[in-house]
MIDO-474345 format. One record per residue (C-alpha): residue in one letter; y, x negated, z. Coordinates in steps of 0.2 Angstrom, whole numbers. Example, Ala and Ser with C-alpha at 12.3 -4.5 7.8 and 13.67 -1.06 7.14 Angstrom:
residues 2
<node r="A" py="-22" px="-62" pz="39"/>
<node r="S" py="-5" px="-68" pz="36"/>
This chain:
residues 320
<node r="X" py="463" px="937" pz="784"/>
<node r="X" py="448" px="937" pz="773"/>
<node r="X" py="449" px="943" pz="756"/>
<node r="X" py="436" px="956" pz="761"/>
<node r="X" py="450" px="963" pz="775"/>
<node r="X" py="462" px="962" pz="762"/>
<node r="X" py="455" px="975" pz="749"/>
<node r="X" py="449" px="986" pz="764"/>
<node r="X" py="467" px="986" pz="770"/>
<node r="X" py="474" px="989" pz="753"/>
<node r="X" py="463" px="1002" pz="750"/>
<node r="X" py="468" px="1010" pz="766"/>
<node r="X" py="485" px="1009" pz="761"/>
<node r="X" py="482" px="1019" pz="744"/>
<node r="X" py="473" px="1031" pz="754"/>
<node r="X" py="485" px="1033" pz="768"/>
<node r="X" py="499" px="1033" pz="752"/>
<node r="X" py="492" px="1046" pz="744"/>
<node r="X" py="490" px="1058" pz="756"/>
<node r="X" py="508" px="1057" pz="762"/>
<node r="X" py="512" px="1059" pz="744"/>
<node r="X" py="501" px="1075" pz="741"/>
<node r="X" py="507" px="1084" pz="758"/>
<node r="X" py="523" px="1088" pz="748"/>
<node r="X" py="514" px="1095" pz="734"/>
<node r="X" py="502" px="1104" pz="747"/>
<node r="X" py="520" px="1112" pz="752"/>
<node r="X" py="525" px="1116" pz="736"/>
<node r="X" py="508" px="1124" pz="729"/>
<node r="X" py="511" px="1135" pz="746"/>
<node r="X" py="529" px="1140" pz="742"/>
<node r="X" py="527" px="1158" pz="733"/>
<node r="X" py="532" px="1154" pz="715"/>
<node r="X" py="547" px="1162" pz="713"/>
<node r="X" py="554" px="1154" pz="728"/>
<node r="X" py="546" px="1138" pz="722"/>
<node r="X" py="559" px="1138" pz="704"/>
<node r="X" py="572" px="1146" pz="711"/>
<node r="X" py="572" px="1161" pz="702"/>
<node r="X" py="577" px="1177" pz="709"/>
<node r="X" py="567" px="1194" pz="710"/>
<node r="X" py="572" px="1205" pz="697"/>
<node r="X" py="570" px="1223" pz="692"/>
<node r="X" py="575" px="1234" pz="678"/>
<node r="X" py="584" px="1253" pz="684"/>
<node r="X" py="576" px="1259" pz="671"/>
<node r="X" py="561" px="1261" pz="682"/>
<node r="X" py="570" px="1270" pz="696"/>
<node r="X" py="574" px="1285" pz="684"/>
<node r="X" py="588" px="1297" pz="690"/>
<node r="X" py="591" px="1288" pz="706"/>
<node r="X" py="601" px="1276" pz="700"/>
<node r="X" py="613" px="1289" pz="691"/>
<node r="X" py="615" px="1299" pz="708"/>
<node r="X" py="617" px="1286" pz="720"/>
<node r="X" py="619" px="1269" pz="714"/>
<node r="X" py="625" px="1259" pz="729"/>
<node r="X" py="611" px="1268" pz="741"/>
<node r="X" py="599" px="1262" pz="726"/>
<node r="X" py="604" px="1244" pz="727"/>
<node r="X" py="604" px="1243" pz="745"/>
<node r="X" py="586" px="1249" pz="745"/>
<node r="X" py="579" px="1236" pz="732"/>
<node r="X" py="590" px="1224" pz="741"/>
<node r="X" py="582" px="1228" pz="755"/>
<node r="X" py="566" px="1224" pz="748"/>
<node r="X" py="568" px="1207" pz="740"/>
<node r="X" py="577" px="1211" pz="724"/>
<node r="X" py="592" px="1201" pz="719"/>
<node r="X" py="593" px="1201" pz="698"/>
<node r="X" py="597" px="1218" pz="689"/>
<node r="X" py="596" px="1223" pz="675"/>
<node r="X" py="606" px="1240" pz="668"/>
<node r="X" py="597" px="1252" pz="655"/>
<node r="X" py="617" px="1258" pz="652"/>
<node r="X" py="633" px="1261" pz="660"/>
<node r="X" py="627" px="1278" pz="668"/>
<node r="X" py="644" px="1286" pz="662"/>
<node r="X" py="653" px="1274" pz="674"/>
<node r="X" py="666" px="1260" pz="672"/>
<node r="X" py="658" px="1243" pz="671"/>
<node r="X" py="671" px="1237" pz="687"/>
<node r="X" py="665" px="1251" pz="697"/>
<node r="X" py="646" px="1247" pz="694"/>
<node r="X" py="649" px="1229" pz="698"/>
<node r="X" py="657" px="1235" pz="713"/>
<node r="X" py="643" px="1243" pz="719"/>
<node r="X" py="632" px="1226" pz="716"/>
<node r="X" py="644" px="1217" pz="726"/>
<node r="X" py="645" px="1227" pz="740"/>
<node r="X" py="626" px="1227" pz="739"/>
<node r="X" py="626" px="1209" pz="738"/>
<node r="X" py="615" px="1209" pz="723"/>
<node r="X" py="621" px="1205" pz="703"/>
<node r="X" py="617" px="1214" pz="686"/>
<node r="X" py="609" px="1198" pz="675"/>
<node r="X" py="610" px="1210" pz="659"/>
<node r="X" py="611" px="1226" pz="652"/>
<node r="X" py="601" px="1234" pz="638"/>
<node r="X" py="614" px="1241" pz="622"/>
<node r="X" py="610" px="1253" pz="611"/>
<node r="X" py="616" px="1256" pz="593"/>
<node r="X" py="628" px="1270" pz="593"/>
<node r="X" py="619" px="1286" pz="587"/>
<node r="X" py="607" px="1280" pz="604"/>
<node r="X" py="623" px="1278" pz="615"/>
<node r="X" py="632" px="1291" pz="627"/>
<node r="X" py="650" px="1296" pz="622"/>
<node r="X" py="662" px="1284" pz="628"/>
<node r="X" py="650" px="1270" pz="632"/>
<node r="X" py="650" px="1254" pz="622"/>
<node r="X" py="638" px="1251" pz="609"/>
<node r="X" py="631" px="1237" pz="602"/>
<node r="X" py="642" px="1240" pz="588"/>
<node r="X" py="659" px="1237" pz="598"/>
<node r="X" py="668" px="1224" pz="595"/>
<node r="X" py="666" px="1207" pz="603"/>
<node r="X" py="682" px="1208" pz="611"/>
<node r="X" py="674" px="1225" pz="620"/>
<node r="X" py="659" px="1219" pz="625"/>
<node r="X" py="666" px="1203" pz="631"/>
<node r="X" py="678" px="1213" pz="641"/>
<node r="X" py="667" px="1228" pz="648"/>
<node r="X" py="652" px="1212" pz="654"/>
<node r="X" py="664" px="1202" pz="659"/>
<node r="X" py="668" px="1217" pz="672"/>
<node r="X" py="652" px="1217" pz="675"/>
<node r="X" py="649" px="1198" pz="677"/>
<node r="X" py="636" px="1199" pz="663"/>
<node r="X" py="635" px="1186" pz="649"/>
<node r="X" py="617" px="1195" pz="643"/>
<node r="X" py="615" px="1210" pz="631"/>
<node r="X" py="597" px="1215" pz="625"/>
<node r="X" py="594" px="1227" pz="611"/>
<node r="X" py="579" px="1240" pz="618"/>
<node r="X" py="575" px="1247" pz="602"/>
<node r="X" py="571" px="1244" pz="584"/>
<node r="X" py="581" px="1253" pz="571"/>
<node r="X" py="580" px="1272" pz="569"/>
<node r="X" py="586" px="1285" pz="562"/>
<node r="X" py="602" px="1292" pz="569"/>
<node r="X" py="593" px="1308" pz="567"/>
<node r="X" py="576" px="1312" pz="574"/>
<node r="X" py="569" px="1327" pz="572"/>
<node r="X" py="558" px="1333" pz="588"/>
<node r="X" py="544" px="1345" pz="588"/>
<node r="X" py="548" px="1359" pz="602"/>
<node r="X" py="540" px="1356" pz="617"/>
<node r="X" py="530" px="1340" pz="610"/>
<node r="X" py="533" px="1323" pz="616"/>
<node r="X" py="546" px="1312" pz="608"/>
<node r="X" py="538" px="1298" pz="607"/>
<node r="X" py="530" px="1302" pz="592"/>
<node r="X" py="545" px="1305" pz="584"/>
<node r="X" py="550" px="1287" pz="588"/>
<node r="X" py="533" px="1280" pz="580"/>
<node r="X" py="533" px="1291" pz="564"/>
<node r="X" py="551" px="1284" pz="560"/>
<node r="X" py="545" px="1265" pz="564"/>
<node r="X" py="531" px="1267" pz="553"/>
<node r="X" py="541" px="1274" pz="542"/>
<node r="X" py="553" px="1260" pz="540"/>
<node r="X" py="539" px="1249" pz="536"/>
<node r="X" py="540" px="1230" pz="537"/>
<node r="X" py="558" px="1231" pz="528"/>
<node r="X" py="563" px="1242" pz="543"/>
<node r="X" py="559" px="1223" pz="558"/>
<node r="X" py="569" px="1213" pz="541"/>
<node r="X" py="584" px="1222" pz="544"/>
<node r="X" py="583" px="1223" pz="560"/>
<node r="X" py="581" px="1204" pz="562"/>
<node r="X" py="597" px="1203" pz="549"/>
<node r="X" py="608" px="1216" pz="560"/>
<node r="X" py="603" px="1202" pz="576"/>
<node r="X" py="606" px="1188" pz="571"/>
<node r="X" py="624" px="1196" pz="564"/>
<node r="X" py="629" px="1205" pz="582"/>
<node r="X" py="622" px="1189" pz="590"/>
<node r="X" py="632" px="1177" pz="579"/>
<node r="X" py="647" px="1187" pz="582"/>
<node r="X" py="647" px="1186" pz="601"/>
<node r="X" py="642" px="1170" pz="604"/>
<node r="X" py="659" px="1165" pz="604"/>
<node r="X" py="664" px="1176" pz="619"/>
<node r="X" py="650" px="1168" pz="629"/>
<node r="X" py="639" px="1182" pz="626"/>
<node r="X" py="621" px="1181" pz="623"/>
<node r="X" py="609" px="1194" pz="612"/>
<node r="X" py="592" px="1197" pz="615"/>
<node r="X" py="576" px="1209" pz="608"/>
<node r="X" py="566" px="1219" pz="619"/>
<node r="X" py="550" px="1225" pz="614"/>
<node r="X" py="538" px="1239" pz="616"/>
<node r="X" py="519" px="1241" pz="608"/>
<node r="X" py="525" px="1247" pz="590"/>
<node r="X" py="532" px="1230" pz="585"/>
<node r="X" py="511" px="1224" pz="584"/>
<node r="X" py="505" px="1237" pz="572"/>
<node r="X" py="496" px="1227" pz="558"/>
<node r="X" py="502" px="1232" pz="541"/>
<node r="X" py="502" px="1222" pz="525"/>
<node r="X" py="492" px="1209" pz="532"/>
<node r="X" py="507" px="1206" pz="547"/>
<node r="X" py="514" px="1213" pz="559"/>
<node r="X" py="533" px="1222" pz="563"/>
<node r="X" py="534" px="1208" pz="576"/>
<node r="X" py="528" px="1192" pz="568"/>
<node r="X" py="541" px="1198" pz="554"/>
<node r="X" py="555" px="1200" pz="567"/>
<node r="X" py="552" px="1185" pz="574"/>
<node r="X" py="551" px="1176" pz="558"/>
<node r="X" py="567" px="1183" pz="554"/>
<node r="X" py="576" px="1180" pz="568"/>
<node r="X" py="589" px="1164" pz="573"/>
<node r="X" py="579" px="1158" pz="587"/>
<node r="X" py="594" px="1148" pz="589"/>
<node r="X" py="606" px="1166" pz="591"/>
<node r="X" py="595" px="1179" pz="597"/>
<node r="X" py="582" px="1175" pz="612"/>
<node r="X" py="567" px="1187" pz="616"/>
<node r="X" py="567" px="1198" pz="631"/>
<node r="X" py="546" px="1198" pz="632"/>
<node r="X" py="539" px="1215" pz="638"/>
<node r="X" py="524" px="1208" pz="644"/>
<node r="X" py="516" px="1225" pz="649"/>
<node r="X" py="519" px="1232" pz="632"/>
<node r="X" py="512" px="1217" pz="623"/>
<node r="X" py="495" px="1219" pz="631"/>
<node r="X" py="494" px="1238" pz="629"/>
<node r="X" py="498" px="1232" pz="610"/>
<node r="X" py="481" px="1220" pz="609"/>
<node r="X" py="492" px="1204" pz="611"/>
<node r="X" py="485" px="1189" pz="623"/>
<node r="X" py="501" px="1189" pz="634"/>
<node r="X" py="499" px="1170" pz="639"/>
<node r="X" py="495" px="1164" pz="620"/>
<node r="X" py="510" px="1175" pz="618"/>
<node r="X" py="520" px="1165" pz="630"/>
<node r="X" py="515" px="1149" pz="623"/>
<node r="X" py="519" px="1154" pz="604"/>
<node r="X" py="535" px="1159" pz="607"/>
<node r="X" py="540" px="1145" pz="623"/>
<node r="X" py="558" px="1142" pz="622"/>
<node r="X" py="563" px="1159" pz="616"/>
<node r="X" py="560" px="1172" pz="627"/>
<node r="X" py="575" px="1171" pz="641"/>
<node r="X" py="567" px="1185" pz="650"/>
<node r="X" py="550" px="1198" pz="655"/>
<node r="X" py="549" px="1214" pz="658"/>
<node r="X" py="535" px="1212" pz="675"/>
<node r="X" py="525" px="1227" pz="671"/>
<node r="X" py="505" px="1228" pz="674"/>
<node r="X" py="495" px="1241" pz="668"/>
<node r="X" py="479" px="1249" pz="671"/>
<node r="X" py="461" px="1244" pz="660"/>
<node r="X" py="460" px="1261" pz="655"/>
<node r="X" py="475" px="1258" pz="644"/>
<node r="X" py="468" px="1256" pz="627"/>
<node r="X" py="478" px="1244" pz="613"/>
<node r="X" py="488" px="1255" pz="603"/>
<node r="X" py="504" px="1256" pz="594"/>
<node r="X" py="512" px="1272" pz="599"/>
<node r="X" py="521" px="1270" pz="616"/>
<node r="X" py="506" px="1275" pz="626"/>
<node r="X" py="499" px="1265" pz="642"/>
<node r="X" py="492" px="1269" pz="659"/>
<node r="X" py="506" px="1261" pz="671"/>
<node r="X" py="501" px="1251" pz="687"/>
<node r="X" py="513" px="1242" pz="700"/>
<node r="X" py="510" px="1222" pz="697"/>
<node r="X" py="495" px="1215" pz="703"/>
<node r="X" py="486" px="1232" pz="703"/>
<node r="X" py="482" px="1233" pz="686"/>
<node r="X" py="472" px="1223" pz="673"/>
<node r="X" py="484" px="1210" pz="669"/>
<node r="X" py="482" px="1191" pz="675"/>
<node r="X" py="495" px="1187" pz="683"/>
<node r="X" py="489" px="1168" pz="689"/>
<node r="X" py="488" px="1166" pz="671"/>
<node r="X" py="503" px="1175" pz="666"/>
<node r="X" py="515" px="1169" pz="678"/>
<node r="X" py="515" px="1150" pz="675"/>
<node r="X" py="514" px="1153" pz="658"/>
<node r="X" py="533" px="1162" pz="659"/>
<node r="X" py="537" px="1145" pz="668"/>
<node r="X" py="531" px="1135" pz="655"/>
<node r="X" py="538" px="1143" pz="641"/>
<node r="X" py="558" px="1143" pz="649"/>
<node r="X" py="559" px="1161" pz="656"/>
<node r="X" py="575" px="1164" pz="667"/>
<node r="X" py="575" px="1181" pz="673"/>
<node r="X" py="560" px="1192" pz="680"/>
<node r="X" py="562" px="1209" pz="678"/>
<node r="X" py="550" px="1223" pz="686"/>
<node r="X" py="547" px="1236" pz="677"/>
<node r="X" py="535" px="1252" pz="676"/>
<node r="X" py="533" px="1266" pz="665"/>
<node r="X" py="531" px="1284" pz="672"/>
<node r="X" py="520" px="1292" pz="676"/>
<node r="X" py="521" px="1286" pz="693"/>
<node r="X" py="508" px="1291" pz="704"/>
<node r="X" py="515" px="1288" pz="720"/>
<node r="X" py="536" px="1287" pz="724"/>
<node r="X" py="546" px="1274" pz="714"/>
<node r="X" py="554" px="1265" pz="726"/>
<node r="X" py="536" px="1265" pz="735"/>
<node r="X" py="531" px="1256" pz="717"/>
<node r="X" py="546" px="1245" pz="715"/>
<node r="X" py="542" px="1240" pz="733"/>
<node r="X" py="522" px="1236" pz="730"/>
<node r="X" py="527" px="1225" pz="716"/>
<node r="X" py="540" px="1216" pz="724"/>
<node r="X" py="528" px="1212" pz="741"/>
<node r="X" py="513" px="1207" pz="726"/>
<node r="X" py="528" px="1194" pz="717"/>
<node r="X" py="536" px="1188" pz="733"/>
<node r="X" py="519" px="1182" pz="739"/>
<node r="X" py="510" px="1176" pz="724"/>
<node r="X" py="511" px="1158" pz="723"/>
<node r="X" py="500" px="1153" pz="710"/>
C-alpha cells in the first residue's frame, strides 16, 4: 500500500467512525427531553382547582391518562394521607411533594408545617413523600379583606409591609423547619410567586431570601412563570441559582403580562405563551432540577383538564 492509500483509508475510517458515533446522538437529540433524562411529567393539582377535592381518583386517572406520572399536592383536601396515596396507587401515578402551610393558613385537622417532625414524617411517609415546600412567605395570621375586592391585594400590602426583615425571618424559620426534618429523611423547599422581586433598599425580598437561606438545608422550588411575570431572566435565573432549585413550577404566560409584583399575570398552557422554552428547559437540566411540575393560574379560558392536557402533548413532544 502506498502511503497515499494509507491516509485516504484512514481518513475514511474517521469519516465512517464518526458517523457511527453521531447516529446515537442523532437518536438522542430526537428522544423528547423528558424522556431523554428520565424525568417524569409532573403536574401541580393546584391547577385542577375543585376537581381534585370532589373526585380525586377520576382526577388522577385522567392526567394519567394523558402522560402525567409526578404529583404534587396543594394539601391534604381534608382526607388521610393513606387514603390519598391509595388513590395514586390505584391510579398508578405518585405524589413527589406537597406544599405545607404555616398554621393560621392551614385547614383544621391538617398538618402544618409546624408539626412535629415525628408528624410530618409519619403523615408523608403514608404518602410516600420525602418533599415539603412552603408556598408562601410569612403573613399575618390575620388579613383583613376588603368586601367583594380581590385578596390578592391583601397578600401584597402585608409583604410589603413586612419589608426586607419580613424574607430574613422567613429564611431563619426555613432553615430551622428544614434543619429539624432532615433527620426524618424529609426535605424543605421555598416556592415563589412575583412579590419576592420587588426592589426595595437597593435589593430585592428574593436575593435576601436566598442569601439567607442554608442552600445546603432548604432547596428552591422555581416558579418559573412567576419569575418572568416578576421582570426576572428565567434561564439567568436557572443559572444563578444551579444546584439549588429541586424543582419548577412549568407555567407559561402570555406577552401581555406586564412585570409586576402583585400576583398578576396573564396565564397560557406551556408553549403557548411568551416564555422560551428551548431556552428554558435545558437550562432546568443544567442547573440539577428533578421534578417538573405543570402549573397554570386561572383564568382559564378554555377547560382545565383541556389546559393540563395542551401542556402535557407541548412537553411530551419538545425535545430541545
Amino acid at each position: 500500500m502506498s502511503p497515499a492509500f494509507d491516509r485516504r483509508g484512514l481518513l475514511a475510517g474517521l469519516t465512517l467512525a464518526g458517523a457511527a458515533a453521531a447516529v446515537p446522538a442523532l437518536a438522542a437529540r430526537g428522544t423528547p427531553l423528558l424522556r431523554r433524562i428520565g424525568k417524569p411529567l409532573g403536574v401541580q393539582l393546584y391547577a385542577l382547582g375543585d376537581a381534585p377535592r370532589t373526585d380525586l381518583p377520576g382526577t388522577l386517572r385522567r392526567l394519567a391518562g394523558m402522560g402525567y406520572r409526578d404529583f404534587e399536592l396543594p394539601g391534604f383536601y381534608g382526607r388521610p394521607a393513606k387514603d390519598l396515596r391509595a388513590d395514586a396507587d390505584a391510579a398508578g401515578v405518585r405524589f413527589g411533594s406537597i406544599h405545607l402551610a404555616l398554621p393560621a393558613r392551614t385547614p383544621p385537622g391538617s398538618p402544618s408545617l409546624m408539626s412535629s417532625p415525628q408528624e410530618l414524617a409519619d403523615t408523608l411517609g403514608a404518602l410516600g413523600v420525602t418533599q415539603a415546600v412552603l408556598p408562601m412567605p410569612l403573613l399575618p395570621d390575620r388579613l383583613s379583606f376588603a368586601p367583594g375586592g380581590d385578596p390578592r391585594a391583601a397578600f401584597v400590602a402585608a409583604v410589603e409591609a413586612g419589608g426586607l426583615d419580613m424574607w430574613k425571618r422567613l429564611a431563619a424559620l426555613l432553615n430551622e423547619r428544614a434543619a429539624a426534618l432532615k433527620p426524618f429523611g424529609i426535605g424543605l423547599g421555598y416556592h415563589n410567586h412575583n412579590m419576592e422581586f420587588r426592589p426595595q433598599g437597593g435589593t430585592t425580598g428574593w436575593d435576601v431570601l436566598l442569601g439567607e437561606l442554608d442552600p445546603r438545608l432548604v432547596f428552591i422550588e422555581l416558579d418559573l412563570g412567576w419569575a418572568a411575570a416578576g421582570g426576572r431572566d428565567v434561564v439567568a435565573e436557572l443559572r444563578r441559582l444551579k444546584g439549588r432549585v429541586r424543582m419548577v413550577h412549568v407555567k407559561d404566560i402570555k406577552a401581555s403580562t406586564p412585570t409586576n409584583y402583585a400576583l398578576q399575570q396573564d396565564p397560557a398552557e406551556v408553549g403557548l405563551g411568551r416564555l422560551n422554552w428551548r431556552a428554558i428547559l435545558p437550562a432546568c437540566v443544567a442547573a440539577g432540577v428533578e421534578h417538573y411540575y405543570v402549573e397554570q393560574e386561572p383564568p382559564f379560558t378554555r377547560d382545565r383538564f383541556a389546559s393540563m392536557q395542551l401542556s402535557a402533548d407541548f412537553l411530551t413532544r419538545f425535545v430541545g
